[in-house]
C-alpha positions as CSV (number, residue, x, y, z in Angstrom):
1,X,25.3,93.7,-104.0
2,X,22.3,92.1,-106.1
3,X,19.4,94.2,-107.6
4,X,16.5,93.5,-105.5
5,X,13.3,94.9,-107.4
6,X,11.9,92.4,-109.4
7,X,10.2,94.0,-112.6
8,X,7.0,92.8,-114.0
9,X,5.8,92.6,-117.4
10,X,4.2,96.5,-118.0
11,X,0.4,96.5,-119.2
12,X,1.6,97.9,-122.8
13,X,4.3,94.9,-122.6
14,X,1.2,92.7,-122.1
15,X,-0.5,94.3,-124.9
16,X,2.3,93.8,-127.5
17,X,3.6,90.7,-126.5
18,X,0.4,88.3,-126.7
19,X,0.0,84.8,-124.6
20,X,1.6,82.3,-126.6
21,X,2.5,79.9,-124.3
22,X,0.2,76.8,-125.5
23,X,2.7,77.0,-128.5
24,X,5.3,74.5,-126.8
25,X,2.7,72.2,-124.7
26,X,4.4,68.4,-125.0
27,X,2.4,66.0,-126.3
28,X,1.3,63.5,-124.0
29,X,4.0,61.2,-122.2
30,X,6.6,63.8,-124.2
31,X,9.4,65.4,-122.5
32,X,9.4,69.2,-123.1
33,X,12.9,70.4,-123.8
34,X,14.2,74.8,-124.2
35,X,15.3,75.6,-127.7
36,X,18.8,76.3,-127.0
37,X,19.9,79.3,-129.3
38,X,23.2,80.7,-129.0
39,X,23.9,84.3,-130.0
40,X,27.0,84.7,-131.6
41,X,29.3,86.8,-134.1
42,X,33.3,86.7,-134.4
43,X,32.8,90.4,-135.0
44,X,32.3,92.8,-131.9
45,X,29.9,95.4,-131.6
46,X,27.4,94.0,-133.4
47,X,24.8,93.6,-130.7
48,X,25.1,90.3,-129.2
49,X,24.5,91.3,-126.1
50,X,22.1,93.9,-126.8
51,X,20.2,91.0,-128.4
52,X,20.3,88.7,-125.7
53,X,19.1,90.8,-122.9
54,X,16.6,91.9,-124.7
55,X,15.1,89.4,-126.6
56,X,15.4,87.1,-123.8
57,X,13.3,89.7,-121.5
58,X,10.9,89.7,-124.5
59,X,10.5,86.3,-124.7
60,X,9.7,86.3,-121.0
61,X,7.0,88.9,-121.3
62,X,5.4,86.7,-123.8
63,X,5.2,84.2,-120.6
64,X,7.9,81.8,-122.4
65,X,10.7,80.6,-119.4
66,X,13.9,82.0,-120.8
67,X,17.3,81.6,-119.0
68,X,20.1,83.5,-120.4
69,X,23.8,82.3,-120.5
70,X,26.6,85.1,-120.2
71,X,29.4,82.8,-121.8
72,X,31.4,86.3,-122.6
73,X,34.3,86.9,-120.6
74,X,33.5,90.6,-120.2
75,X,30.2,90.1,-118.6
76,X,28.3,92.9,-120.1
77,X,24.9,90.3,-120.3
78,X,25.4,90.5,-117.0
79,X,25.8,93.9,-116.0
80,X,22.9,95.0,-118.6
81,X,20.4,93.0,-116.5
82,X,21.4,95.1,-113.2
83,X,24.4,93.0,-111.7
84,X,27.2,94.9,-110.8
85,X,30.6,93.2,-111.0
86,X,31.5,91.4,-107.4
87,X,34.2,89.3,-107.3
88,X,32.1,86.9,-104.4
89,X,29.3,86.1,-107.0
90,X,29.4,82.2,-108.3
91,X,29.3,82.4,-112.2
92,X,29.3,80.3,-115.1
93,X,33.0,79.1,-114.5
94,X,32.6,77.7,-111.2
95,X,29.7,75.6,-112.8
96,X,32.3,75.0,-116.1
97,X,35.4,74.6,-114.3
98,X,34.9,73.4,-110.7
99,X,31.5,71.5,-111.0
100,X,29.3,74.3,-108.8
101,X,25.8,72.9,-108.6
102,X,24.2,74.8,-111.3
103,X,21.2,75.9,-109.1
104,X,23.4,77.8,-106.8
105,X,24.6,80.0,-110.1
106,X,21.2,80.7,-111.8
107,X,20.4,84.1,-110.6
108,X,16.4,85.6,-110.6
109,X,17.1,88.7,-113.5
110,X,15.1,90.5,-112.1
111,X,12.4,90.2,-114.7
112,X,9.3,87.8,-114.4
113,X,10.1,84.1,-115.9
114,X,13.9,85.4,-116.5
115,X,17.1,83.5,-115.5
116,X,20.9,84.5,-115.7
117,X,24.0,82.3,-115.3
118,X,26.0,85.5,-114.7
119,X,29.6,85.7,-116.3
120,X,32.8,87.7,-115.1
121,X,36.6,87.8,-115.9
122,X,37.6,84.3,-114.7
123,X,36.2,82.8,-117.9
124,X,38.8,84.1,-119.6
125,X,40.8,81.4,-117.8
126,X,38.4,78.9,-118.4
127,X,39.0,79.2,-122.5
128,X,42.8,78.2,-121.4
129,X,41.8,75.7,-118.4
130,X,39.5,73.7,-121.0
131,X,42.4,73.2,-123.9
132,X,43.4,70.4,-121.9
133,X,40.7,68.4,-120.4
134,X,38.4,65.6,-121.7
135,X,35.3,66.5,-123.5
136,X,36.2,70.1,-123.4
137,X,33.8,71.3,-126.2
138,X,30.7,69.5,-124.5
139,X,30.7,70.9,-121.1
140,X,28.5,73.4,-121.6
141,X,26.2,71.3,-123.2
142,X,26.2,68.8,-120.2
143,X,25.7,71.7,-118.0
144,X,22.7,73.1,-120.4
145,X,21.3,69.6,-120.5
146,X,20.4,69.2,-116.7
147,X,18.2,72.4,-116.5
148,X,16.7,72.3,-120.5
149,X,13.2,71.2,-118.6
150,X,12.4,74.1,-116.9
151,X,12.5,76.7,-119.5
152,X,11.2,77.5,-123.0
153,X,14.2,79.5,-124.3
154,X,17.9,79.0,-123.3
155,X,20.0,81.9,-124.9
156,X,23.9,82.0,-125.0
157,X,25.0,85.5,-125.4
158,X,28.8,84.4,-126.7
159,X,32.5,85.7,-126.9
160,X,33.7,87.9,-130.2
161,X,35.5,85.1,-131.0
162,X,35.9,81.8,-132.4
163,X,37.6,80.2,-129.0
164,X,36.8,76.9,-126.6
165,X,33.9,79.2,-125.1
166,X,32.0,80.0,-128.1
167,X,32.6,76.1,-129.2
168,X,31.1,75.1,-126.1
169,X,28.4,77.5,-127.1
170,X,28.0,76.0,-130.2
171,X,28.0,72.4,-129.3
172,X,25.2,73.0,-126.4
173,X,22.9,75.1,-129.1
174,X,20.4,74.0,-131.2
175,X,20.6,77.0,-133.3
176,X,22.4,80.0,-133.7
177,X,21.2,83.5,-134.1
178,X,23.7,86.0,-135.9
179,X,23.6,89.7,-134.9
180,X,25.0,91.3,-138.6
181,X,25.4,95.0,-138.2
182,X,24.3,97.1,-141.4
183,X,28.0,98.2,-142.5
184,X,29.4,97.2,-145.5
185,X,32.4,95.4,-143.3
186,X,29.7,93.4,-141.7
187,X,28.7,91.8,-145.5
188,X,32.5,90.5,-145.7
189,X,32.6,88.6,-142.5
190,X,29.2,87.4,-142.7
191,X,30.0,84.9,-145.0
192,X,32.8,83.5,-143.2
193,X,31.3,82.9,-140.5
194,X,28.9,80.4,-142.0
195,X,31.4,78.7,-143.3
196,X,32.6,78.2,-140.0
197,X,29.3,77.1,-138.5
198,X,29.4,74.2,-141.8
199,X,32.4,73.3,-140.6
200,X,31.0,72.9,-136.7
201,X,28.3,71.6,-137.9
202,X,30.5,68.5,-139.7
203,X,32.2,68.0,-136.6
204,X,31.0,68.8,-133.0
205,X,27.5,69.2,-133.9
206,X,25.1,67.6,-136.6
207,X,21.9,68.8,-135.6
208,X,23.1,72.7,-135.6
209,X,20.4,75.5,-137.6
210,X,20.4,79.0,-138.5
211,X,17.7,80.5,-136.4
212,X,18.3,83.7,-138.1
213,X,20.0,86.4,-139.5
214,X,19.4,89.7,-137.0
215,X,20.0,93.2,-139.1
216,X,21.2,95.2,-136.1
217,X,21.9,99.2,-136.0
218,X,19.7,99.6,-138.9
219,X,19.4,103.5,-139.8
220,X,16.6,104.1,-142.7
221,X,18.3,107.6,-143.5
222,X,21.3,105.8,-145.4
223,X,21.2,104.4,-148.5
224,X,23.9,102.3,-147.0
225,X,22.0,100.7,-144.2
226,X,19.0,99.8,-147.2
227,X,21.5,98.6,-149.7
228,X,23.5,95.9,-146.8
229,X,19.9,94.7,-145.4
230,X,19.0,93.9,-149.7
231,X,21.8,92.1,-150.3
232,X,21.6,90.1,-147.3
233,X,17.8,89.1,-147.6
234,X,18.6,88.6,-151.8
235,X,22.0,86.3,-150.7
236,X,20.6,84.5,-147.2
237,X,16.5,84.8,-148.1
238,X,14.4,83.4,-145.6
239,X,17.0,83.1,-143.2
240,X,16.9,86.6,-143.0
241,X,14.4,88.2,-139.8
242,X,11.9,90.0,-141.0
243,X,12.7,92.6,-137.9
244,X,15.2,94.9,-138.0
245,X,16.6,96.3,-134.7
246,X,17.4,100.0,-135.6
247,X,19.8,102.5,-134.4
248,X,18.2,103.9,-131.2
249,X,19.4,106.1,-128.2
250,X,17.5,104.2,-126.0
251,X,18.5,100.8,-126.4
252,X,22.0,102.3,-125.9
253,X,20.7,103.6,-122.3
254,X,19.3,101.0,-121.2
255,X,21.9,99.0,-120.5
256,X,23.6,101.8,-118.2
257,X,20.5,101.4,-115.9
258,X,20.9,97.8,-115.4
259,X,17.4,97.1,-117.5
260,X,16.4,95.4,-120.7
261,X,14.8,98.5,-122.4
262,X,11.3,97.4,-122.3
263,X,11.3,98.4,-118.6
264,X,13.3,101.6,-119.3
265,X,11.1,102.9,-122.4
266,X,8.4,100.8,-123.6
267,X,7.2,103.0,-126.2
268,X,11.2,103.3,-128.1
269,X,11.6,102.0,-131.2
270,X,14.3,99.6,-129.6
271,X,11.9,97.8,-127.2
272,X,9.3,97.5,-129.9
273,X,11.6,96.1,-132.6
274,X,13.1,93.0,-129.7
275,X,9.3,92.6,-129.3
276,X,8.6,91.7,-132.7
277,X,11.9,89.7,-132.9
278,X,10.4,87.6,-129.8
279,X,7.2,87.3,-131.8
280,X,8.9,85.8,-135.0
281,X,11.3,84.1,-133.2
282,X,8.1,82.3,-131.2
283,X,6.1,81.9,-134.4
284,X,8.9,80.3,-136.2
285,X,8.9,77.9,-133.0
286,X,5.2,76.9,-133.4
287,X,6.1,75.9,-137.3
288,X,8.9,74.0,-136.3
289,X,6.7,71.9,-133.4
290,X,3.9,71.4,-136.3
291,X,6.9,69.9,-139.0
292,X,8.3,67.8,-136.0
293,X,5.2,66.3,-135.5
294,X,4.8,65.4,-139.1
295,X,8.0,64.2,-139.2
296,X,8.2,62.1,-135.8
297,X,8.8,58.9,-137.5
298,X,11.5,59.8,-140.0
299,X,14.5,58.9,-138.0
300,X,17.8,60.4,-137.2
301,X,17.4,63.2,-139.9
302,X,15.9,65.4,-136.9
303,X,17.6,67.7,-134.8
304,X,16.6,68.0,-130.7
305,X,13.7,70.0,-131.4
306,X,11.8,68.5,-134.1
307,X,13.7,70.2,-136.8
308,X,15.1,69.1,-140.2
309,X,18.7,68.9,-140.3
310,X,20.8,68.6,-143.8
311,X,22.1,65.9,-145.5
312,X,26.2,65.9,-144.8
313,X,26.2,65.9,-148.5
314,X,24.3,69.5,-148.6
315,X,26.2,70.4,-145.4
316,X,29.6,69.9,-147.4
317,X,28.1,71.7,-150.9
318,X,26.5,74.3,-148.7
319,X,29.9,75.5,-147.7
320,X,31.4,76.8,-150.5
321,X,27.7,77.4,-152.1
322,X,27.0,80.4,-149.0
323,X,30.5,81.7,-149.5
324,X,30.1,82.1,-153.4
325,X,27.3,82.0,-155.2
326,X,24.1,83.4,-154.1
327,X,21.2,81.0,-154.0
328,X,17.6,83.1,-154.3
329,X,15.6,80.0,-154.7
330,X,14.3,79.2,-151.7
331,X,17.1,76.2,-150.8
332,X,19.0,78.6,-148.4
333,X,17.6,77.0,-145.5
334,X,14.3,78.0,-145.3
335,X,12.4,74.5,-145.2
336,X,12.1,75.3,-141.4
337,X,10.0,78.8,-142.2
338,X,11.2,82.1,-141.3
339,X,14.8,81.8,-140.7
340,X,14.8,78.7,-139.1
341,X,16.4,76.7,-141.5
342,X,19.7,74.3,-141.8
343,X,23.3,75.6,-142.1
């Protein structure tokens, strides 16, 4: 059974998320293609999920096309956005594995300029189905490729886990978003997982960026939660968002009533933190489409979108540089502006 009410963007949405959709018009004769950003974290319970239902239902509000892509096995994107499991529904592996047309998978989310390529248990087959077949880490990215015209965002909520699904995830992406929970266990993974994305970076692919650094379940009581979020903004700088996506009840319910949590409290601290995020996230966007302009004649050094990519030289440095020695002077990756920088 599929959720029939379509929600529209409330007037305090309207009022907090303000009209920025002349920021991606193409110049003339210029194909306009969605900033692909994948959402990922080998660590669980960080809020991937949380993030992509909501900041994708954010960006929507801000009347920017989004489509969000469940790549996680469990399908919890896709139940947060009002789908319950049925085993009848065409998801992202019958586009992956048997070469479903991908317009008879994108589902309406029920929010106004939002898309889902829902998700369920058989992708968990898929990650052992793809070990053997040609081109396994780019199917995805073929798949992601044929629809990148008709939206503004495309967001890949992704596995816990470094496997063929979050590769695929990787290699489609033109930048990835990192959800880093304010624990002190989240600071010691943090910096592994860059490491990895260098590595990707060297070898499936080149044009990959850091679109951000998320501080999720952020409590201002504890010292803790303060003292994790300064040593990530001294360490990683501007790649660092300036939100912060606190602890809060609410985002926590949301999910149970099949809603991002914009349409289930407006006024929580929750929805107005993922409507900032879609803000900066946008903003960073515009400064990116103004340096890609500027930089439209200097060659292969760009990535999809118009951003600066890293030399393999810095790419190979940077790897051992993010996992050792903190670098506070502004060469962490912040030429794009505001998080958007290289890996």
């Amino acid at each position: 059974m599929e959720p029939s009410t379509i929600y529209t963007v409330p007037r305090e949405t309207a009022c907090l998320c303000p009209k920025l959709s002349g920021t991606f018009t193409p110049r003339s004769g210029e194909l306009h293609l969605a900033r692909v950003i994948a959402i990922t974290n080998q660590k669980g319970g960080v809020g991937k999920t949380t993030t992509a239902v909501n900041l994708g239902a954010s960006l929507a509000a801000s009347e920017q096309r989004t489509l969000i892509i469940d790549c996680d096995p469990q399908g919890n994107t896709t139940s947060a956005l009002g789908f319950p499991k049925d085993p009848a529904r065409r998801t992202l592996y019958q586009a992956l594995m048997l070469d479903e047309p991908i317009d008879r998978i994108i589902l309406d989310a029920q929010v106004e300029g939002l898309d889902l390529i829902p998700s369920d248990k058989n992708l968990v087959g898929a990650a052992v189905e793809l070990v053997n077949l040609e081109n396994r880490e780019y199917r995805l990215r073929a798949l992601v490729a044929s629809i990148q015209a008709r939206y503004n965002y495309v967001l890949i909520d992704c596995p816990p886990s470094l496997d063929l699904l979050t590769l695929n995830a990787l290699a489609a992406a033109d930048s990835v978003l990192v959800p880093i929970q304010c624990e002190y266990l989240a600071l010691e993974g943090v910096s592994e997982l860059l490491d990895t994305l260098m590595r990707l970076r060297r070898t499936i692919n080149p044009s990959l960026a850091i679109e951000g650094i998320l501080l999720t379940m952020y409590d201002d009581r504890t010292t803790l939660s303060k003292q994790v979020a300064a040593d990530l903004r001294s360490f990683f700088g501007a790649q660092v968002f300036e939100t912060v996506i606190p602890r809060n009840v609410r985002l926590a319910e949301a999910p149970s009533h099949g809603m991002p949590v914009m349409f289930y409290d407006i006024h929580s601290k929750g929805a107005e933190s993922y409507i900032q995020l879609a803000k900066e996230v946008i903003a960073n966007a515009q400064k990116r489409v103004g340096q890609g302009i500027e930089r439209a004649d200097s060659g292969a050094g760009a990535d999809r979108s118009g951003g600066a990519t890293a030399s393999a030289a810095a790419a190979g440095a940077g790897a051992t540089g993010a996992a050792s020695t903190p670098d506070n002077s502004g060469n962490d990756g912040g030429s794009d502006g505001g998080g958007s920088g290289a890996i």
